[in-house]
N, CA, C and O atoms as CSV, one atom per row, in Angstrom:
chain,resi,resn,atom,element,x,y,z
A,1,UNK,N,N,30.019,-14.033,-20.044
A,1,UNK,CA,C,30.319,-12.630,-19.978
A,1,UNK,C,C,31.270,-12.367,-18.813
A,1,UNK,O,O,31.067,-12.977,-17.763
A,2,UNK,N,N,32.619,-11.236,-18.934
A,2,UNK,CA,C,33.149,-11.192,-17.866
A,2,UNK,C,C,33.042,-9.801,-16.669
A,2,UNK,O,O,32.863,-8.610,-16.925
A,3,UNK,N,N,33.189,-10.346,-15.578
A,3,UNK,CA,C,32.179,-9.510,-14.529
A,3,UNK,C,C,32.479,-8.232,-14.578
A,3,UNK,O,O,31.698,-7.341,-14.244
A,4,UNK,N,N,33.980,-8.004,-15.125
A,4,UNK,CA,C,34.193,-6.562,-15.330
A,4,UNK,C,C,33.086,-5.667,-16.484
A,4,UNK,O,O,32.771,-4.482,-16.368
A,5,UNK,N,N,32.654,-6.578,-17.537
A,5,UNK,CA,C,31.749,-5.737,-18.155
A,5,UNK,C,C,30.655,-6.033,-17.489
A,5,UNK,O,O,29.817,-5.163,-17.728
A,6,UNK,N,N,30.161,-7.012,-16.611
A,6,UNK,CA,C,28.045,-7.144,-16.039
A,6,UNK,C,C,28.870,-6.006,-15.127
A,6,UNK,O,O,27.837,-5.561,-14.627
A,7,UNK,N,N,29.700,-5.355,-14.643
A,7,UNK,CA,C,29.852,-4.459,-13.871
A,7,UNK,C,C,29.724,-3.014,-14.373
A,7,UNK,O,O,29.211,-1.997,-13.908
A,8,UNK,N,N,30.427,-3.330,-15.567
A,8,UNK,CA,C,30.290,-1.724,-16.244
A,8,UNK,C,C,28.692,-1.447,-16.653
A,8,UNK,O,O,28.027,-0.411,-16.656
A,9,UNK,N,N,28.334,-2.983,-17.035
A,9,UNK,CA,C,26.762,-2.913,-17.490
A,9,UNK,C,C,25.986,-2.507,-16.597
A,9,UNK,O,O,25.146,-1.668,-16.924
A,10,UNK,N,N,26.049,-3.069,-14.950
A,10,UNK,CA,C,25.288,-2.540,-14.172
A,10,UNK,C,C,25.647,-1.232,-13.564
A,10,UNK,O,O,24.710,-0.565,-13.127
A,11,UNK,N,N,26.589,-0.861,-13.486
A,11,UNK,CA,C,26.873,0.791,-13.267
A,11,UNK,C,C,26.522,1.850,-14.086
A,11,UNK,O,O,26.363,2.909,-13.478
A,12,UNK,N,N,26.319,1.888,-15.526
A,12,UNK,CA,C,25.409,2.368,-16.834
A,12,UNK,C,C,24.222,2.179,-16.113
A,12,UNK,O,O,24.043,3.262,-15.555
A,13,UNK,N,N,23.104,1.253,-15.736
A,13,UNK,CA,C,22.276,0.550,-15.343
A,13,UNK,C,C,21.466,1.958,-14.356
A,13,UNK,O,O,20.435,2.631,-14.360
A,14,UNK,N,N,22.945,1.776,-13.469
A,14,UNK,CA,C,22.106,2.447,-11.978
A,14,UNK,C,C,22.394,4.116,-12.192
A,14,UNK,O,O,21.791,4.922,-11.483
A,15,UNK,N,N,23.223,4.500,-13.077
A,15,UNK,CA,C,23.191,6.092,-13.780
A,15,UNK,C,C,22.258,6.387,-14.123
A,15,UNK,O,O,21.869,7.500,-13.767
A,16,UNK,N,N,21.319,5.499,-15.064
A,16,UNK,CA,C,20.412,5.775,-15.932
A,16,UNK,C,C,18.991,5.855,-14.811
A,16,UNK,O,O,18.068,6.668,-14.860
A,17,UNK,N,N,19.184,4.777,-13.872
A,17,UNK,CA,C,17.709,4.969,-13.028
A,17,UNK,C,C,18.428,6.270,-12.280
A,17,UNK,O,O,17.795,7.325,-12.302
A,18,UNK,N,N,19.856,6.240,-11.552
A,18,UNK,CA,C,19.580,7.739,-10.687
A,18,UNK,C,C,18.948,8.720,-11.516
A,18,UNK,O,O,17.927,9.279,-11.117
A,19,UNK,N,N,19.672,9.103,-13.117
A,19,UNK,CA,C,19.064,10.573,-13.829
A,19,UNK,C,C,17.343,10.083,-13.701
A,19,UNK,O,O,16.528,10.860,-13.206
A,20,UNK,N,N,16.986,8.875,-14.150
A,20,UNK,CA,C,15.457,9.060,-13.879
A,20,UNK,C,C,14.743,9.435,-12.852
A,20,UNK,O,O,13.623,9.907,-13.046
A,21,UNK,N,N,15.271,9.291,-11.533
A,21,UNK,CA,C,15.162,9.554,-10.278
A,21,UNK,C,C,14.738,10.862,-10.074
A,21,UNK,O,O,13.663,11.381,-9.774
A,22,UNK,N,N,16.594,11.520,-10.474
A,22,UNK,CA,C,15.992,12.913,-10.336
A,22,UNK,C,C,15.181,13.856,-11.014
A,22,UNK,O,O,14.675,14.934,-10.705
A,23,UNK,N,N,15.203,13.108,-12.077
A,23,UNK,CA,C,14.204,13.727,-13.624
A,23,UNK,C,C,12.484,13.784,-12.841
A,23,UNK,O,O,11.707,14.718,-13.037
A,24,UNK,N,N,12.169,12.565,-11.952
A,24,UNK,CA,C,11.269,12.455,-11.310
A,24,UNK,C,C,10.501,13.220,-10.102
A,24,UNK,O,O,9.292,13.360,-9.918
A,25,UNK,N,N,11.728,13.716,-9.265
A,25,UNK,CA,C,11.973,14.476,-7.862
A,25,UNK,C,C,12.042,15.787,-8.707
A,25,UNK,O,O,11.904,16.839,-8.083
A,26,UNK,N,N,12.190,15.828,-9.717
A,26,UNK,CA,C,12.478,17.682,-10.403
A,26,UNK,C,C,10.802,17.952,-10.672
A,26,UNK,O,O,10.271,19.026,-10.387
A,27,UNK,N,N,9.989,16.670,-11.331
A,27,UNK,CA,C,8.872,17.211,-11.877
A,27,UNK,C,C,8.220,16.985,-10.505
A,27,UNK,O,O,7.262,17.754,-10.592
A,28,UNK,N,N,8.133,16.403,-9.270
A,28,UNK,CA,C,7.125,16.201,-8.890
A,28,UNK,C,C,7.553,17.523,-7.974
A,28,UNK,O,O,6.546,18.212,-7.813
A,29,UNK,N,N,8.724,18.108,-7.317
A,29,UNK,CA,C,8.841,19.614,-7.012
A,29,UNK,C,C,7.942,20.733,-7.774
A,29,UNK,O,O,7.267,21.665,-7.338
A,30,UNK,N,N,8.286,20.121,-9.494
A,30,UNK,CA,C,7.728,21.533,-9.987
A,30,UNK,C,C,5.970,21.489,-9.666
A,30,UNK,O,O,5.182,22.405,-9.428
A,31,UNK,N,N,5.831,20.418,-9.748
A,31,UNK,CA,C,4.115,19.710,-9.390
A,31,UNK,C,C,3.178,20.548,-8.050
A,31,UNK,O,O,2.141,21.192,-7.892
A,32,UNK,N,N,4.269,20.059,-7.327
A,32,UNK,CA,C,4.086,20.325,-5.930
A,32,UNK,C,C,3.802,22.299,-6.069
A,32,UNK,O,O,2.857,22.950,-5.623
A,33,UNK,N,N,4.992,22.769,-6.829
A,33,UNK,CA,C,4.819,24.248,-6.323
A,33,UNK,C,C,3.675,25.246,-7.420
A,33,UNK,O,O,3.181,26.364,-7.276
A,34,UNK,N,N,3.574,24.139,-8.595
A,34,UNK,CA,C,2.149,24.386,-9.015
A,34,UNK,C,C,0.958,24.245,-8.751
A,34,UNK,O,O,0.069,24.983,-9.175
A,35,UNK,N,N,0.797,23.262,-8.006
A,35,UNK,CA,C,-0.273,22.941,-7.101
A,35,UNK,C,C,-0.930,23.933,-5.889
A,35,UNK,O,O,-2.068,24.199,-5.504
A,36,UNK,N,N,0.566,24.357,-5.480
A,36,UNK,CA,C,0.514,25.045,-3.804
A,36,UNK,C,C,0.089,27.140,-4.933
A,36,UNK,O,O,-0.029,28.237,-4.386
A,37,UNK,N,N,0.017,26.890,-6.135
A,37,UNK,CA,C,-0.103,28.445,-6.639
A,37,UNK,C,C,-1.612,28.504,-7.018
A,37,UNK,O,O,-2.429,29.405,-6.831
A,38,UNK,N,N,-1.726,27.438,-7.528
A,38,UNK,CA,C,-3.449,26.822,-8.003
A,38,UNK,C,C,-3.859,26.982,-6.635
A,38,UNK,O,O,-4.529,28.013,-6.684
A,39,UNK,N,N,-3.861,26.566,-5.393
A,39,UNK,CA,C,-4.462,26.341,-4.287
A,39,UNK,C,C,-4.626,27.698,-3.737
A,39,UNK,O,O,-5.691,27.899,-3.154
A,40,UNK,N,N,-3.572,28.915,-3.825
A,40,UNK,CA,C,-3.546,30.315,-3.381
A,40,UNK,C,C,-4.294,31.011,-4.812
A,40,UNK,O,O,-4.269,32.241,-4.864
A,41,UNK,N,N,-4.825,30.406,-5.740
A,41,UNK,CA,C,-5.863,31.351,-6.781
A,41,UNK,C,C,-7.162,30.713,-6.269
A,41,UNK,O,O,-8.095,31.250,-5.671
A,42,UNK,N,N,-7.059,29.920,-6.504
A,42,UNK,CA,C,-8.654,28.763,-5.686
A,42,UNK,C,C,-9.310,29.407,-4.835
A,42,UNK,O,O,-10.499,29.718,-4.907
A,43,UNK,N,N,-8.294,29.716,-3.690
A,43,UNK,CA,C,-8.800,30.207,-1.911
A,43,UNK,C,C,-8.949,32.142,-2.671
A,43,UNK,O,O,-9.843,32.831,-2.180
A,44,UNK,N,N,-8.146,32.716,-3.664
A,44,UNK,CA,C,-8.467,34.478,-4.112
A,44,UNK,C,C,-10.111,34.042,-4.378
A,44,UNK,O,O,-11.157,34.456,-3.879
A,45,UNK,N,N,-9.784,32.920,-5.495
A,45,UNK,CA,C,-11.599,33.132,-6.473
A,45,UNK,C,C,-12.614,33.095,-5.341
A,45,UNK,O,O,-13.562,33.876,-5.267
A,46,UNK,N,N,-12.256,31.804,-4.169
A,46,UNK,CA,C,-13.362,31.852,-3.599
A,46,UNK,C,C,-13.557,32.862,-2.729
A,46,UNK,O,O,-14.684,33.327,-2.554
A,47,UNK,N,N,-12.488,33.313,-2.090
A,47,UNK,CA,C,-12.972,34.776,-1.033
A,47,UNK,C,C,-13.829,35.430,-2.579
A,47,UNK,O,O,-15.059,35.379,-2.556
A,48,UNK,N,N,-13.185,35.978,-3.776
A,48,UNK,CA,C,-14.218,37.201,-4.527
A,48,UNK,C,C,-15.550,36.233,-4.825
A,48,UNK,O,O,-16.278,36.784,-5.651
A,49,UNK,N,N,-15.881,35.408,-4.539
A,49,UNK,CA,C,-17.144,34.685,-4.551
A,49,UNK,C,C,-17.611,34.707,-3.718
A,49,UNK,O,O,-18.627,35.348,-3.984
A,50,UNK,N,N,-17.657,34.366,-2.435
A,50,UNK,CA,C,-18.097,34.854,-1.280
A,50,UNK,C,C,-18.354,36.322,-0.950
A,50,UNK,O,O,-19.164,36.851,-0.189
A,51,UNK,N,N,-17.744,36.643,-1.475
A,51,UNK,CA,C,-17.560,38.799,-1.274
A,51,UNK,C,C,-18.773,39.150,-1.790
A,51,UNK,O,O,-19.640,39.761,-1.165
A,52,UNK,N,N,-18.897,38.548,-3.606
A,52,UNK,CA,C,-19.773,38.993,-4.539
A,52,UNK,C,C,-21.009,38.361,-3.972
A,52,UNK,O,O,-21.971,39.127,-4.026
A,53,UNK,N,N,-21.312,36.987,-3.353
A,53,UNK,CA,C,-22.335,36.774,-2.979
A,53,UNK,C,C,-23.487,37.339,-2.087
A,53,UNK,O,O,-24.716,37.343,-2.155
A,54,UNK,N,N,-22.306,37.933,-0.998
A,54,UNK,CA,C,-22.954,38.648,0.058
A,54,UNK,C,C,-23.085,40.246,-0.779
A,54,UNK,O,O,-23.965,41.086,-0.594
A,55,UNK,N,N,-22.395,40.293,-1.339
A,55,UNK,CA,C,-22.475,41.812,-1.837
A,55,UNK,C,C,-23.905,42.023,-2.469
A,55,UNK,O,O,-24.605,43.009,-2.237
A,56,UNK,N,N,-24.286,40.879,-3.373
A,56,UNK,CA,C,-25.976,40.916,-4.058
A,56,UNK,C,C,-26.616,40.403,-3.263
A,56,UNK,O,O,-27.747,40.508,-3.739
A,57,UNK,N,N,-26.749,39.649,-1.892
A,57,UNK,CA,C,-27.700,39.490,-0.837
A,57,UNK,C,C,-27.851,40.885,-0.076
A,57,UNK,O,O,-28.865,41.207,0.544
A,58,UNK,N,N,-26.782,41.616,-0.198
A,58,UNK,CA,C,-26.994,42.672,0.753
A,58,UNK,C,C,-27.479,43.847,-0.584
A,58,UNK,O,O,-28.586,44.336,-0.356
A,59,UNK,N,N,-27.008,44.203,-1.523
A,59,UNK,CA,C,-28.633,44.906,-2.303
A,59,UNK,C,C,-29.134,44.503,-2.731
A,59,UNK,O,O,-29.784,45.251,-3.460
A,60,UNK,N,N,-29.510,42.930,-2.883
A,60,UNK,CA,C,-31.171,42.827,-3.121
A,60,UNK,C,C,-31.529,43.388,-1.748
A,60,UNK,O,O,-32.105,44.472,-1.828
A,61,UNK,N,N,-31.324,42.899,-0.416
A,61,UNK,CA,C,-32.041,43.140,0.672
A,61,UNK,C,C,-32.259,44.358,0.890
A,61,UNK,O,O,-33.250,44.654,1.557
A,62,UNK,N,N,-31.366,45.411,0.371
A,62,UNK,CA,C,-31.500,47.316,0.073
A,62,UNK,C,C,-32.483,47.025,-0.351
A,62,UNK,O,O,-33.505,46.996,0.334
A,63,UNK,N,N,-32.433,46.656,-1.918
A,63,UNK,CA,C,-33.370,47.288,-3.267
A,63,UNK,C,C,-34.722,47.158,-2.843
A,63,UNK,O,O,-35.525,48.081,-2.980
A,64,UNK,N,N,-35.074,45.853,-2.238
A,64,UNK,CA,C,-36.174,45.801,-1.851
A,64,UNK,C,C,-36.496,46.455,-0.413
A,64,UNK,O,O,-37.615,46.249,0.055
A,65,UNK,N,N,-35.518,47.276,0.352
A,65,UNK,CA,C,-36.210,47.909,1.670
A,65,UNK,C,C,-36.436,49.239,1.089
A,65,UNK,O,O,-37.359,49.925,1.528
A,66,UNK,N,N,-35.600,49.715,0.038
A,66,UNK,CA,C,-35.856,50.818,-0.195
A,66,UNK,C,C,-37.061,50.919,-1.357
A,66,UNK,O,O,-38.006,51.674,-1.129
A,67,UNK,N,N,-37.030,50.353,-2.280
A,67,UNK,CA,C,-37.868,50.537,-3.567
A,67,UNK,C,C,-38.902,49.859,-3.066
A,67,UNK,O,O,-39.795,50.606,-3.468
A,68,UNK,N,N,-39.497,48.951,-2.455
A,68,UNK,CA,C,-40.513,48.901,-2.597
A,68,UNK,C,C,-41.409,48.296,-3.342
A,68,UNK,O,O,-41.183,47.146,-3.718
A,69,UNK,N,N,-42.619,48.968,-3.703
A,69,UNK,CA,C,-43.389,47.693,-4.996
A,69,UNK,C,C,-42.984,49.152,-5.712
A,69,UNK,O,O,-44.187,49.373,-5.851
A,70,UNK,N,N,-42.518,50.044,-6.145
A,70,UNK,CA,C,-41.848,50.897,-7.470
A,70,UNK,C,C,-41.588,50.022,-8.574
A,70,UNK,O,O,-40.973,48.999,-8.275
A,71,UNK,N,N,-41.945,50.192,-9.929
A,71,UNK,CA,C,-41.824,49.338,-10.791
A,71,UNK,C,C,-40.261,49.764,-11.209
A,71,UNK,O,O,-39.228,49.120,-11.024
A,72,UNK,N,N,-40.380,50.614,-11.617
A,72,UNK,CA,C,-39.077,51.564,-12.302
A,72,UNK,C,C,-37.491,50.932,-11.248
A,72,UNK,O,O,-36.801,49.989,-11.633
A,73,UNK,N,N,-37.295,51.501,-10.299
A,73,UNK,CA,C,-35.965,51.047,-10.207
A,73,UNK,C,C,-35.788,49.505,-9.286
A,73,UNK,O,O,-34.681,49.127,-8.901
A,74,UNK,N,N,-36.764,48.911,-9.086
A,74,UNK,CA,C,-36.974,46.895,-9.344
A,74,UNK,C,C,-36.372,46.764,-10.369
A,74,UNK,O,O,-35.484,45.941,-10.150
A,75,UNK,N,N,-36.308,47.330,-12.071
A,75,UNK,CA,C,-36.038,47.386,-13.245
A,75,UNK,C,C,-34.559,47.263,-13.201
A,75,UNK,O,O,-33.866,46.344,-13.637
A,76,UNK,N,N,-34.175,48.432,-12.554
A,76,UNK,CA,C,-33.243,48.757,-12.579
A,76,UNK,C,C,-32.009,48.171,-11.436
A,76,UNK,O,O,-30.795,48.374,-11.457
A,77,UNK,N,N,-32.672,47.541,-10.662
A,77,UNK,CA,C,-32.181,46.649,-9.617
A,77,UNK,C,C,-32.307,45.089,-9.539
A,77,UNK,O,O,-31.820,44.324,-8.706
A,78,UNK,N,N,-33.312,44.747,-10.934
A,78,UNK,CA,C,-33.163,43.640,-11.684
A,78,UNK,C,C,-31.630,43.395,-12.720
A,78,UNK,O,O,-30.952,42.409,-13.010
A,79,UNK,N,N,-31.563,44.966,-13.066
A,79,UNK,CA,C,-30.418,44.992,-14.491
A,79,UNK,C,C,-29.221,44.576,-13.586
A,79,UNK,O,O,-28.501,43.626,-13.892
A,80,UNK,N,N,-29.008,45.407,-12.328
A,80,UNK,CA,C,-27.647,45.136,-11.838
A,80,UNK,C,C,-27.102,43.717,-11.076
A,80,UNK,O,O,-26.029,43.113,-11.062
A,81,UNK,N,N,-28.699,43.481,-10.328
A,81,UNK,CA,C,-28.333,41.672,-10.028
A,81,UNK,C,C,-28.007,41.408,-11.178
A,81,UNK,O,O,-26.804,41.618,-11.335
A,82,UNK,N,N,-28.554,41.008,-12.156
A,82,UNK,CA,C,-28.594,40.239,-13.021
A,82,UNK,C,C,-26.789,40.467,-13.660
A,82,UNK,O,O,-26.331,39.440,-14.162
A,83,UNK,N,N,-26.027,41.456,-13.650
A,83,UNK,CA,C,-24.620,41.507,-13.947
A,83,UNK,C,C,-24.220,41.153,-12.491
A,83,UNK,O,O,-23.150,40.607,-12.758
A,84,UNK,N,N,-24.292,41.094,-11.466
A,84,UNK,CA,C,-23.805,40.763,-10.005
A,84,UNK,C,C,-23.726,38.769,-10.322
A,84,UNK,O,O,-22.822,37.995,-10.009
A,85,UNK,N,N,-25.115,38.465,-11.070
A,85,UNK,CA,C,-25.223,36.824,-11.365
A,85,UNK,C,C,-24.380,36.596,-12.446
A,85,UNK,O,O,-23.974,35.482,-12.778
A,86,UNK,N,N,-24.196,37.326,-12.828
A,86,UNK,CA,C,-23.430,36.794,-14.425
A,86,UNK,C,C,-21.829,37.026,-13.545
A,86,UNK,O,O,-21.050,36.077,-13.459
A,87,UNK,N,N,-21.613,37.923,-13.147
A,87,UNK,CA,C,-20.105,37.942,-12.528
A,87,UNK,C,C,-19.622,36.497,-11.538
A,87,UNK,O,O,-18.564,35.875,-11.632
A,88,UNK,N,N,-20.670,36.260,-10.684
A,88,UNK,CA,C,-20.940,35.169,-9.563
A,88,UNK,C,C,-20.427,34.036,-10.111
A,88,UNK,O,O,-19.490,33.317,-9.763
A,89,UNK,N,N,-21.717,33.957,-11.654
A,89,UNK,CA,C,-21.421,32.145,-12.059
A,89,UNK,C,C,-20.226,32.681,-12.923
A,89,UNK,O,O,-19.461,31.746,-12.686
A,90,UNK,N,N,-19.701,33.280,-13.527
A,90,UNK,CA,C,-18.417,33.293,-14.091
A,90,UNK,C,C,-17.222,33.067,-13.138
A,90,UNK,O,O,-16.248,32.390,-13.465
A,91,UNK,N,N,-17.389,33.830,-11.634
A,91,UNK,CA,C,-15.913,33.120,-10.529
A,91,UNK,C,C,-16.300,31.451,-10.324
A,91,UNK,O,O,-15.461,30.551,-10.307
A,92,UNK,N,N,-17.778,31.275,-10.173
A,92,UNK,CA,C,-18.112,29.790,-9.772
A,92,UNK,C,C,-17.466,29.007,-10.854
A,92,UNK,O,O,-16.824,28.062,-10.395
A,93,UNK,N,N,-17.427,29.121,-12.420
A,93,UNK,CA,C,-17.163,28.694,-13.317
A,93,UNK,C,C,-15.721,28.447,-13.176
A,93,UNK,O,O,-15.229,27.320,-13.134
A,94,UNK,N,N,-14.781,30.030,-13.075
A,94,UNK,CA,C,-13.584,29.578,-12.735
A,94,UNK,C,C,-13.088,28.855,-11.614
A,94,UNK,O,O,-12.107,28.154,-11.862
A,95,UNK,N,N,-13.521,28.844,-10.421
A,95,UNK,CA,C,-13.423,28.171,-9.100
A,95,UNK,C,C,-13.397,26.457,-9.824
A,95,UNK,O,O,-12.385,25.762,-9.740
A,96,UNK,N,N,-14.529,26.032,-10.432
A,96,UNK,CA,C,-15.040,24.573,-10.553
A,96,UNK,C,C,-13.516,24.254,-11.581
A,96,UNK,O,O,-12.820,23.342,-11.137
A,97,UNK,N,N,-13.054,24.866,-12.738
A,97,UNK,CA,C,-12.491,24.995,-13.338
A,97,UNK,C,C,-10.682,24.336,-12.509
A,97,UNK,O,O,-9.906,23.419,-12.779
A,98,UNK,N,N,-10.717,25.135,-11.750
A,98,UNK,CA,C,-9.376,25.047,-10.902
A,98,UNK,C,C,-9.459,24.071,-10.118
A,98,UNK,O,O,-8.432,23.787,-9.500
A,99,UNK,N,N,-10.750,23.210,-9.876
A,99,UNK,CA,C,-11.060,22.431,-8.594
A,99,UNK,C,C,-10.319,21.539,-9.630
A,99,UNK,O,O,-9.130,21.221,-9.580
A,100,UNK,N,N,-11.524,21.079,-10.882
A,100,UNK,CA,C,-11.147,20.082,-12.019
A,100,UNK,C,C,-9.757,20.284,-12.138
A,100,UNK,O,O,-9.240,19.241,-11.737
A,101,UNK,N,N,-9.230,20.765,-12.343
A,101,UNK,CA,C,-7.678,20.387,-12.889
A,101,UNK,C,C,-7.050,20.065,-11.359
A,101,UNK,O,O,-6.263,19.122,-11.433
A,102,UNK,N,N,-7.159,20.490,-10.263
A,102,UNK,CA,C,-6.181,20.444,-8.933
A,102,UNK,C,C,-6.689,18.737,-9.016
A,102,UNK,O,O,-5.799,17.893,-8.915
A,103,UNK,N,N,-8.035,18.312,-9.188
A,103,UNK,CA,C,-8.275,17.055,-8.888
A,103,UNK,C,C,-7.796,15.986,-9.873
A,103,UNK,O,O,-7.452,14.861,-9.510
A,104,UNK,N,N,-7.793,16.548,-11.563
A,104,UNK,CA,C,-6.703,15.661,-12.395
A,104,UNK,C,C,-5.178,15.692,-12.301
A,104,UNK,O,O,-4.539,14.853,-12.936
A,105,UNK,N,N,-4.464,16.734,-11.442
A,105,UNK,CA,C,-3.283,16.671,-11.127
A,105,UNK,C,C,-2.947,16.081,-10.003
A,105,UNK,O,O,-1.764,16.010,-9.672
């Protein structure tokens, strides 16, 4: 073979790895700034998880200074934890959710 073409061959050669290069440096940018947006929803969910947590530690700790052994609004301070828990494990759900994928990416 003459060196003018192993030359043209290897200059084709090293085009093809630079475009892969940058094809590479493009996705792992876009990676990177998906990552860093996942990481600023992660740190929102968990502050409103933390918020909501203390928010139903602090009226259960009402419900029960104020109500008392009252059957009636215990009832009724059962109904609203109980949507305060369902809201809770639904951010926990999404939180675990975002952890799982930040940790397969």
């Amino acid at each position: 073979m003459e060196p003018l073409a192993l030359l043209d061959g290897l200059e084709i050669k090293l085009r093809q790895l630079n475009a892969a290069a940058d094809r590479q440096r493009a996705d792992y940018e876009r990676v990177v700034a998906e990552n860093q947006q996942l990481k600023q929803a992660l740190d929102r969910q968990t502050g409103i998880v933390n918020s909501l947590k203390d928010k139903l530690e602090r009226s259960q700790t009402s419900a029960v200074a104020e109500n008392g052994p009252k059957d009636a609004p215990q009832r009724a301070t059962a109904a609203i934890t109980q949507q305060q828990r369902e809201t809770i494990e639904f951010c926990l759900r999404e939180v675990d959710r975002c952890l799982d994928w930040l940790q397969r990416n």
